[in-house]
C-alpha positions as YAML, in Angstrom:
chain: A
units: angstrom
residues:
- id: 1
  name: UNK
  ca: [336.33, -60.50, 89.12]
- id: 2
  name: UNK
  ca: [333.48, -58.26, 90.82]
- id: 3
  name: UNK
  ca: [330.03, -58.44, 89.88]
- id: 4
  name: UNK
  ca: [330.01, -55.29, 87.36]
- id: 5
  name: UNK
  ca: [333.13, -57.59, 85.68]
- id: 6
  name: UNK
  ca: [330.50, -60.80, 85.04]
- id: 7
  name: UNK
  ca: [327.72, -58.31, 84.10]
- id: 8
  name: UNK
  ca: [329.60, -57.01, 81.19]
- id: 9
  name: UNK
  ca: [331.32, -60.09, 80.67]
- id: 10
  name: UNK
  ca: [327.68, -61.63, 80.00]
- id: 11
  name: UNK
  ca: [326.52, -58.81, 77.90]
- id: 12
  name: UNK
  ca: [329.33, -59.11, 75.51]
- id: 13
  name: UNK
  ca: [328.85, -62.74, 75.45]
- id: 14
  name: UNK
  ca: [325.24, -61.94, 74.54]
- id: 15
  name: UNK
  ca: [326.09, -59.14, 72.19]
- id: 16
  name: UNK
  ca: [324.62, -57.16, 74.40]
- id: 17
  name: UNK
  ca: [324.28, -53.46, 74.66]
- id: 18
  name: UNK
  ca: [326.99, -52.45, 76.83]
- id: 19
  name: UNK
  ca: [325.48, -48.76, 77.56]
- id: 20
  name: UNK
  ca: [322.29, -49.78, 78.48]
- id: 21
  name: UNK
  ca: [323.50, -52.75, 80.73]
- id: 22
  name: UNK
  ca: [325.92, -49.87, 82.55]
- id: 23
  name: UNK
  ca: [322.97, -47.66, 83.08]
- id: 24
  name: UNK
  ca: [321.19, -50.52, 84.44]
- id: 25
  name: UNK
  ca: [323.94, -51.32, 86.64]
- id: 26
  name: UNK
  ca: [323.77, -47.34, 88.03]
- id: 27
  name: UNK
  ca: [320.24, -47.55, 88.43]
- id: 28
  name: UNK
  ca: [320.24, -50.29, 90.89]
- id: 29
  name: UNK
  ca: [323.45, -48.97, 92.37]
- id: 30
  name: UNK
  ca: [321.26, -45.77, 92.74]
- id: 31
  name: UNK
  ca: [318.33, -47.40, 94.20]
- id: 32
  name: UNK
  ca: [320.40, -49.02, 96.59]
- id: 33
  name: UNK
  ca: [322.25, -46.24, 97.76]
- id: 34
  name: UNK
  ca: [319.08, -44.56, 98.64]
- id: 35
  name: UNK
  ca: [317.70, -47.58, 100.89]
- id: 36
  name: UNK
  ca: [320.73, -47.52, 102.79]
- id: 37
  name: UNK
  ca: [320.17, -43.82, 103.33]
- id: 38
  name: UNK
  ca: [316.75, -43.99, 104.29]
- id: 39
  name: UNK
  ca: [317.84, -46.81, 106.86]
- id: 40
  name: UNK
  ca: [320.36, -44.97, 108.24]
- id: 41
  name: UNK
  ca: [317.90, -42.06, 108.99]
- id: 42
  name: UNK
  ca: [315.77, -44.62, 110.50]
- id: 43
  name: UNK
  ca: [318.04, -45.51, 113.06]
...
């Protein structure tokens, strides 16, 4: 099971929102994505 897996796995333990906790999931995905860029420009 990969981390995305246990995220939703929580949320619908929680009753969570499962569209919000995706888009939560891309926006950190997102962020993350552009670090790396930026570090790879910086070496």
């Amino acid at each position: 099971m990969d981390l995305i897996d246990q995220y939703m796995l929580v949320a619908e333990q929680n009753n969570g929102d499962l569209d919000e906790l995706r888009e939560d999931i891309i926006s950190a995905l997102e962020l993350r994505l552009i670090a790396l860029r930026e570090e790879m420009n910086n070496d």
